[in-house]
C-alpha positions in Angstrom: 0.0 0.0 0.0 2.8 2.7 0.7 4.5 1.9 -2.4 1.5 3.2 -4.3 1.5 6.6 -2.1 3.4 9.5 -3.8 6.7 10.8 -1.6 4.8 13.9 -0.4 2.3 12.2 1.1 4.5 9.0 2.6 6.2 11.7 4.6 3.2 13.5 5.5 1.7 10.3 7.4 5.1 9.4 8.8 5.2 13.2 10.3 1.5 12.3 11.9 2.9 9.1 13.4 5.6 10.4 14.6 3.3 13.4 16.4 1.3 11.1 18.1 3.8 9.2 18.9 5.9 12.2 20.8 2.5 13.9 22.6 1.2 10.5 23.7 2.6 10.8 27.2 0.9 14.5 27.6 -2.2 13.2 26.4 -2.5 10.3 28.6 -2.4 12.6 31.0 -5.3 15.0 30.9 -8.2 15.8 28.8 -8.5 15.6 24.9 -10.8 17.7 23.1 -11.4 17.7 19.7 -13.2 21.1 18.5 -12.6 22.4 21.6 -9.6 23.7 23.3 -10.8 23.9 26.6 -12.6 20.2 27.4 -14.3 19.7 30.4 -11.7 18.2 33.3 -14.1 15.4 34.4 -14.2 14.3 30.2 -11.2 11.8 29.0 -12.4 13.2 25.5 -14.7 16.1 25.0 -16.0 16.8 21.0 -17.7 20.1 20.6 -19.3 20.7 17.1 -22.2 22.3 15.8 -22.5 21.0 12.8 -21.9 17.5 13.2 -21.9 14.8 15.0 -20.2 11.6 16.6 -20.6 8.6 14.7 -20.4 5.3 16.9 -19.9 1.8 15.4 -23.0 0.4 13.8 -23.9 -3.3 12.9 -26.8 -5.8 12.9 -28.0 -7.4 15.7 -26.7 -11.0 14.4 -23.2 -8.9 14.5 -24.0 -7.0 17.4 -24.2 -10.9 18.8 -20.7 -11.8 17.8 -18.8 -9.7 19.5 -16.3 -11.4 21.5 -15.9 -10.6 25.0 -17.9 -7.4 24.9 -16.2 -4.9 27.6 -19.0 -3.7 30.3 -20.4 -0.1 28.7 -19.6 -1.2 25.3 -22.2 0.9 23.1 -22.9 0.4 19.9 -25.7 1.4 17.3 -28.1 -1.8 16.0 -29.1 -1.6 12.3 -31.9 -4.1 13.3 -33.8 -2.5 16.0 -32.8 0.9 14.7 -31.8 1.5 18.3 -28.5 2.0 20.7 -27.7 -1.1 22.6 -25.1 -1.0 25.7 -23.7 -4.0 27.3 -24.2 -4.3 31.4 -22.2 -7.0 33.0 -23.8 -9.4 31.6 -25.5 -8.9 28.6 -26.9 -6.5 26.1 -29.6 -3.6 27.3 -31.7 -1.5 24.9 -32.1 2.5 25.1 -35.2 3.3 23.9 -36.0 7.2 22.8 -39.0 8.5 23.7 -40.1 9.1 20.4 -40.3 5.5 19.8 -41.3 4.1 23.6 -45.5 4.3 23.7 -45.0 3.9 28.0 -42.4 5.8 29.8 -41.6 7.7 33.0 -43.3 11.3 34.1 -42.0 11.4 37.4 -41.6 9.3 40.2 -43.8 6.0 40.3 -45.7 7.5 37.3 -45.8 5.8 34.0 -47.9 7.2 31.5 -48.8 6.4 27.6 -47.8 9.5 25.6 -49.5 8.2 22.3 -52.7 7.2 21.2 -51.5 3.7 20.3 -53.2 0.7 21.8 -50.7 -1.0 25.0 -49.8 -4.8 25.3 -48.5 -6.5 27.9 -47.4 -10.4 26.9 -48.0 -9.4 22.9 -46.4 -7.5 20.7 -49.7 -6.5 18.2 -52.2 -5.0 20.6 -55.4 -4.6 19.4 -56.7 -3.4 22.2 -56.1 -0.4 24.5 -54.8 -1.7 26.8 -54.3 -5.9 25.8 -52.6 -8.5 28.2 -52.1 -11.8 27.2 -50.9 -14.1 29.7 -50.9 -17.3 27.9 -49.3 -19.2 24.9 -50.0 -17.5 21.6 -53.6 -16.7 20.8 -56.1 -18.7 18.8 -59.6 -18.5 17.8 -61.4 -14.9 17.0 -60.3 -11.9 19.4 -62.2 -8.4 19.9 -60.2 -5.1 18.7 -61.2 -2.1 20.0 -62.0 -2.6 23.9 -60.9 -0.6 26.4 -59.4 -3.7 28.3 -59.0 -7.5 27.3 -57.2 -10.3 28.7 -56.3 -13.6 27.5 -54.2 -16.2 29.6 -54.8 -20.0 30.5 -57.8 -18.8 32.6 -59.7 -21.5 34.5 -63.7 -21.6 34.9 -63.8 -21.0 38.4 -59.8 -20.0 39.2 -56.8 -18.8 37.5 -58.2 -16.3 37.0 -58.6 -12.1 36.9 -58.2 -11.4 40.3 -58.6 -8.5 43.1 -57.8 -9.3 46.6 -57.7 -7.5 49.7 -53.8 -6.1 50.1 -53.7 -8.7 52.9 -54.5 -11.2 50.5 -56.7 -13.3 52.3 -60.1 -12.5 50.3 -60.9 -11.3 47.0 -63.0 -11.8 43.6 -61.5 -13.3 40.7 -63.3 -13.9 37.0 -63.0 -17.1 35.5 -63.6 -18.1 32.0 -67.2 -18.5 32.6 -67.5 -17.9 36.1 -67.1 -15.2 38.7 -65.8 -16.7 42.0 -64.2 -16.1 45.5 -60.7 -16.0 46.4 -58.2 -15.6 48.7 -56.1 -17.5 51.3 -59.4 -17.8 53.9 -61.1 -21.5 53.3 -64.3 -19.4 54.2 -65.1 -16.6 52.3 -68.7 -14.7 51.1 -69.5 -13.7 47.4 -71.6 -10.7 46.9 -73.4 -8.8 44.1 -74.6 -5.2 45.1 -77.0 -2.8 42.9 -76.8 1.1 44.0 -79.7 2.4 45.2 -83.1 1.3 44.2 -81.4 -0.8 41.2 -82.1 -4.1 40.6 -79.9 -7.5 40.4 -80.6 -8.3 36.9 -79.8 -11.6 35.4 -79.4 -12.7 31.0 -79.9 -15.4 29.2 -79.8 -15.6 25.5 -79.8 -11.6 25.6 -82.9 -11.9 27.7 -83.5 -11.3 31.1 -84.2 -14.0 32.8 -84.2 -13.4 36.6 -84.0 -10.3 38.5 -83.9 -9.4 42.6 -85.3 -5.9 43.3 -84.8 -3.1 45.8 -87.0 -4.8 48.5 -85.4 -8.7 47.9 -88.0 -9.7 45.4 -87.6 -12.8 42.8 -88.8 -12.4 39.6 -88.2 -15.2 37.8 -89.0 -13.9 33.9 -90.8 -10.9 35.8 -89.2 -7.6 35.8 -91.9 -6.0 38.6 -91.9 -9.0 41.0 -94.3 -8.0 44.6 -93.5 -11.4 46.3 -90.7 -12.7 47.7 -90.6 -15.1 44.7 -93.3 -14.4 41.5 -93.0 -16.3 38.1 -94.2 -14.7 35.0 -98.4 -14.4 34.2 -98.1 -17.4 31.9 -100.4 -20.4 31.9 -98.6 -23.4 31.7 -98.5 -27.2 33.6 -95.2 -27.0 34.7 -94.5 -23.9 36.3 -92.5 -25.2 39.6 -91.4 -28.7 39.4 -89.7 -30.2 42.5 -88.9 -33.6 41.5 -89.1 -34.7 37.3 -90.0 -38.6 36.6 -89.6 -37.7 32.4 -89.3 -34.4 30.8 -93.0 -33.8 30.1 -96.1 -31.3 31.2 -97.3 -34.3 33.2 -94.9 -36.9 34.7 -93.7 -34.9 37.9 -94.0 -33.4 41.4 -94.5 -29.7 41.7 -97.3 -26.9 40.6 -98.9 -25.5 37.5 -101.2 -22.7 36.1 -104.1 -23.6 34.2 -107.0 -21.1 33.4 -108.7 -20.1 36.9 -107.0 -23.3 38.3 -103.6 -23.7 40.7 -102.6 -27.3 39.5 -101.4 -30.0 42.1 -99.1 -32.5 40.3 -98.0 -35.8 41.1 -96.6 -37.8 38.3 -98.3 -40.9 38.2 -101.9 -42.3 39.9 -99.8 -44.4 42.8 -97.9 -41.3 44.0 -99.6 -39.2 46.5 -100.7 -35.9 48.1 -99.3 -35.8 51.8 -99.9 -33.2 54.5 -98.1 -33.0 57.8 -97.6 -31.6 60.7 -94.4 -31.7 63.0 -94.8 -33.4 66.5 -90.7 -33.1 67.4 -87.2 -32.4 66.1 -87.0 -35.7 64.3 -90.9 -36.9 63.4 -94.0 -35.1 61.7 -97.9 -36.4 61.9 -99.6 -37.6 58.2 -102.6 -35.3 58.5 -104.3 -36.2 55.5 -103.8 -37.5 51.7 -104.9 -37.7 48.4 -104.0 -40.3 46.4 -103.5 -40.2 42.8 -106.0 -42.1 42.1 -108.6 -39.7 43.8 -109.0 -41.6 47.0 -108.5 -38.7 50.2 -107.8 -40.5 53.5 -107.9 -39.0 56.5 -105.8 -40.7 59.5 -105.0 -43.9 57.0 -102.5 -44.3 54.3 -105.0 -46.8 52.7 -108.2 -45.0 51.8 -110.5 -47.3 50.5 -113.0 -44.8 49.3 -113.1 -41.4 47.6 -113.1 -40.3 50.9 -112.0 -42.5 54.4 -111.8 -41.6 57.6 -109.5 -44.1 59.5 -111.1 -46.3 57.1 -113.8 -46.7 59.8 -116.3 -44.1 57.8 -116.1 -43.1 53.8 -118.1 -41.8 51.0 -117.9 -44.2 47.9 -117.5 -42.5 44.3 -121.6 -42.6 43.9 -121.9 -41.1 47.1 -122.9 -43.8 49.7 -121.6 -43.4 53.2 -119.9 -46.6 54.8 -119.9 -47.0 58.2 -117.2 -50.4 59.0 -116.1 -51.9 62.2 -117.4 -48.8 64.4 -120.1 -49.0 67.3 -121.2 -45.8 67.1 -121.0 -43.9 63.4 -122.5 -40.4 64.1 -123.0 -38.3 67.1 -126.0 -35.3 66.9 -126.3 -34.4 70.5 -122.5 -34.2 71.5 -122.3 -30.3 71.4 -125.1 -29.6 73.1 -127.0 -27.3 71.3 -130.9 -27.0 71.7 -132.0 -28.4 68.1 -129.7 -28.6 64.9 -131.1 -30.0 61.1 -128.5 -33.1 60.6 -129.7 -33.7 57.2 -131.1 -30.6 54.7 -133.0 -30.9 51.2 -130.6 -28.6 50.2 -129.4 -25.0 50.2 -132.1 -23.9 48.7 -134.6 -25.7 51.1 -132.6 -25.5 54.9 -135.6 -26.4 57.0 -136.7 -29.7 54.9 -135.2 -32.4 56.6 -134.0 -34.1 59.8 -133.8 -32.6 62.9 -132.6 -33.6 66.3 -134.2 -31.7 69.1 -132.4 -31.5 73.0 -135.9 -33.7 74.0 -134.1 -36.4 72.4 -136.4 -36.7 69.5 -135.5 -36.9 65.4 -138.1 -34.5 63.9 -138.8 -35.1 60.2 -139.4 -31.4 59.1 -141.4 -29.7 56.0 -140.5 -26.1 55.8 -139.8 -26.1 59.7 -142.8 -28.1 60.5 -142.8 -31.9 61.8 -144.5 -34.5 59.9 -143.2 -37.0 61.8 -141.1 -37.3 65.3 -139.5 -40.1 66.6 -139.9 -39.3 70.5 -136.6 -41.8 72.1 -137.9 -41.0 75.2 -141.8 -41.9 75.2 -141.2 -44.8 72.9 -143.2 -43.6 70.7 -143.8 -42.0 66.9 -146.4 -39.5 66.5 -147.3 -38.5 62.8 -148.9 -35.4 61.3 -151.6 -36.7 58.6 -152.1 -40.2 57.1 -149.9 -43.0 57.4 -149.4 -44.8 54.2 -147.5 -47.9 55.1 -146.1 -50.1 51.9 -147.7 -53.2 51.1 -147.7 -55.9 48.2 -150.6 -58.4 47.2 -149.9 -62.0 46.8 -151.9 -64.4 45.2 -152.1 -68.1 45.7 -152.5 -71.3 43.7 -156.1 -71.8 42.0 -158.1 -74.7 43.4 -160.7 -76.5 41.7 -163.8 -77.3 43.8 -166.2 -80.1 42.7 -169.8 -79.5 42.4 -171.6 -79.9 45.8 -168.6 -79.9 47.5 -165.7 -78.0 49.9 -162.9 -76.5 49.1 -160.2 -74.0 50.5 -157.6 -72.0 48.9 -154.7 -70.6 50.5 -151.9 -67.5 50.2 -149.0 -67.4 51.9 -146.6 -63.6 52.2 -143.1 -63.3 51.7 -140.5 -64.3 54.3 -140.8 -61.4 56.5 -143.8 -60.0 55.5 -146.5 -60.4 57.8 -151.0 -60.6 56.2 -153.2 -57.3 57.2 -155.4 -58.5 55.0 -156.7 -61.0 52.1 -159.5 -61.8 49.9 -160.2 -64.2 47.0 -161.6 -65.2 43.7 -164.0 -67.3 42.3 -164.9 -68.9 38.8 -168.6 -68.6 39.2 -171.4 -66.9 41.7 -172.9 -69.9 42.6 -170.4 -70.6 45.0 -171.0 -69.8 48.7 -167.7 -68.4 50.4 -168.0 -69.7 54.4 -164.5 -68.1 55.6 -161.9 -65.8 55.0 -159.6 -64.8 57.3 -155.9 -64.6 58.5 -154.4 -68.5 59.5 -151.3 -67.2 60.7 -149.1 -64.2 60.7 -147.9 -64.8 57.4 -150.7 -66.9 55.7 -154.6 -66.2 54.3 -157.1 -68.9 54.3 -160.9 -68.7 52.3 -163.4 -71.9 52.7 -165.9 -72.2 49.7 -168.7 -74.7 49.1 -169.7 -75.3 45.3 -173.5 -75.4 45.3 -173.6 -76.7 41.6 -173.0 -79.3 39.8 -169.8 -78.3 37.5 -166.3 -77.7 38.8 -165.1 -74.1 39.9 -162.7 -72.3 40.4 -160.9 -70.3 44.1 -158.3 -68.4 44.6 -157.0 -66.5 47.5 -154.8 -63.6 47.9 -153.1 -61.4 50.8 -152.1 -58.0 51.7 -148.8 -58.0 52.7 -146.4 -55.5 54.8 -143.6 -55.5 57.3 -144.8 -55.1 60.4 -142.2 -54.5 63.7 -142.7 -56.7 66.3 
């Protein structure tokens, strides 16, 4: 290379060298300033220009990476992240500009953003004001645009957003689907608070679904519930289901709405309607039941008719009363009152009926007057008007009597029945009828001699009642 430079100039660099060379020792030895005479005493080197500048070494970062054994406060200028890089003691640190950094210092403790530029924490593409991303890389479809969104490995009910107290032991943290308690206490309360008359509201589908007023009111699909707990106005089988046999209007336990009608549901006809009443800490009284087949029982778990009582008394679906294994079945006197009807026409007719009286008599009753009283102390039964008593006629066999001779017919009543009465009948006028009268009890008799010469006819018959001994 020298051998190319002309003589002039061969000298010329030689003279530099050999400057250098002779001033080194001063140099060493205090400041050096270059476009300055007078550089600052605490400066090894001072440059002092207005019109330029000092150029340090630049390189790429994959260069900027190879240097050997970089000295501690090493600078250097990366082409890559178009930024100065220094090394500490141990490796390389960025200086960012404030023209480039979005977050920096204002003061003490205060970090501010000084552009309108979204901020990310854990990403390096923010699409969000202020985005943190404390998971893997994201997947799926993200929102842009919101003030604040996090991503991270979030569980349902932990891991997490969380605020705790600063002593850490309570706190409220959102999970992926699920906001929950949290904290270092094993016991800890979970609240939700409206301000002022506002309501608890709760969505479904974009709808509301529940809300809890002011005053602690439920509405389930009601927005202006007055109950502790009101459904909506809707007519419907299931409204309230406590226990679900299939998933049906009709196969369960619970209540319904039908038009003017609060429906009782059990979900098949062997299930059962049960009321009770506690007797202690650990056992309750069956009051009454309906079963659901229709049977109510009242002090049995058997009913045996649409309506039992202890199975001793019940009314049968047509309406019959059964009185079984009871010696006494009704009691009329047992309150004392003076007279009471026990049995009425009907609303419309009160005072037709039965009436028991404090004379101990039954009085059967027409518009409040007696027809008929039994009198249980005199023995005895007084009627008002006639006294139709029931009877039914019985004819006997017909017995033929010989000319110019006797005969006699006879009629016999019913097993139980007893003859008031009798009479007979006879083929031809000729005859002469001697007797007719009562036998027995139960038995008429007619005697009839044939005064001519052909054969005639008799026949007897008797009126017959039942009688009381």
């Amino acid at each position: 290379m020298i051998s190319n430079l002309s003589k002039p100039k061969i000298m010329k660099t030689l003279f530099t060298v050999m400057f250098f060379i002779g001033i080194y020792p001063f140099i060493s030895a205090q400041s050096v300033g270059i476009g300055t005479t007078t550089p600052h005493a605490s400066a090894k080197l001072e440059v002092s220009s207005v019109t330029q500048g000092m150029l340090v070494p630049r390189m790429s970062s994959v260069q900027r990476a190879q240097i050997a054994s970089p000295a501690q406060g090493l600078l250097v200028f990366d082409l890559t992240t178009n930024s100065f890089w220094f090394r500490n003691a141990t490796s390389w640190v960025e200086l960012l500009d404030s023209v480039s950094t979005e977050v920096h210092r204002n003061g003490p403790n205060m970090i501010y953003t000084g552009m309108s530029d979204n901020v990310g924490v854990g990403i390096s593409s923010p699409t969000n004001k202020v985005d943190i991303n404390a998971g893997g890389l994201r997947t799926g479809i993200h929102p842009t645009g919101s003030p604040l969104y996090v991503t991270g490995n979030i569980g349902a009910s932990a891991n997490g957003i969380e605020f705790r107290h600063e002593n850490g032991t309570q706190g409220i943290g959102f999970g992926y689907n699920t906001i929950y308690a949290t904290g270092s206490a094993d016991d800890q309360d979970l609240g939700l608070a409206a301000r002022g008359l506002g309501s608890l509201l709760f969505f479904a589908n974009g709808y509301e679904s529940m809300r809890i007023n002011e005053s602690g009111n439920v509405g389930i699909d009601n927005q202006y519930p007055h109950a502790p707990l009101q459904f909506n106005n809707g007519l419907a089988n299931r409204k309230v289901v406590l226990y679900e046999a299939a998933n049906n209007d009709h196969q369960y336990f619970g209540l319904g709405i039908n038009s003017s009608t609060l429906r009782y549901q059990v979900s098949t006809p062997s299930d059962n309607h049960i009321f009770y009443a506690g007797t202690s800490s650990t056992t309750s009284n069956e009051l009454m039941r309906i079963q659901g087949n229709g049977n109510i029982g009242i002090g049995t778990t058997t009913p045996g008719y649409k309506l039992s009582v202890t199975n001793n008394f019940g009314i049968d679906a047509n309406g019959s009363a059964h009185f079984l294994n009871v010696p006494r079945q009704m009691y009329f006197y047992e309150d004392g009152l003076p007279s009471k009807m026990i049995l009425s026409h009907s609303p419309s007719f009160p005072t037709w009926g039965l009436q028991y009286t404090a004379a101990n008599q039954f009085r059967f009753l027409k518009d409040s007057t007696s027809v008929m009283t039994v009198d249980l102390g005199a023995n005895n039964v007084s009627i008002s008007g006639e006294l139709k008593i029931g009877y039914v006629r019985i004819f006997g066999p017909l017995v033929d009597v010989s000319g110019l001779s006797w005969g006699t017919a006879t009629c016999n009543c019913p097993s139980g029945l007893v003859a008031i009465g009798g009479g007979y009948w006879v083929s031809s006028n000729s005859s002469e009828i001697l007797e007719s009268f009562a036998n027995t009890d139960s038995s008429w008799i007619v005697d009839m001699y044939n005064a001519g010469f052909s054969t005639h006819q008799l026949q007897a018959f008797a009126i017959c009642a039942r009688l009381a001994n």
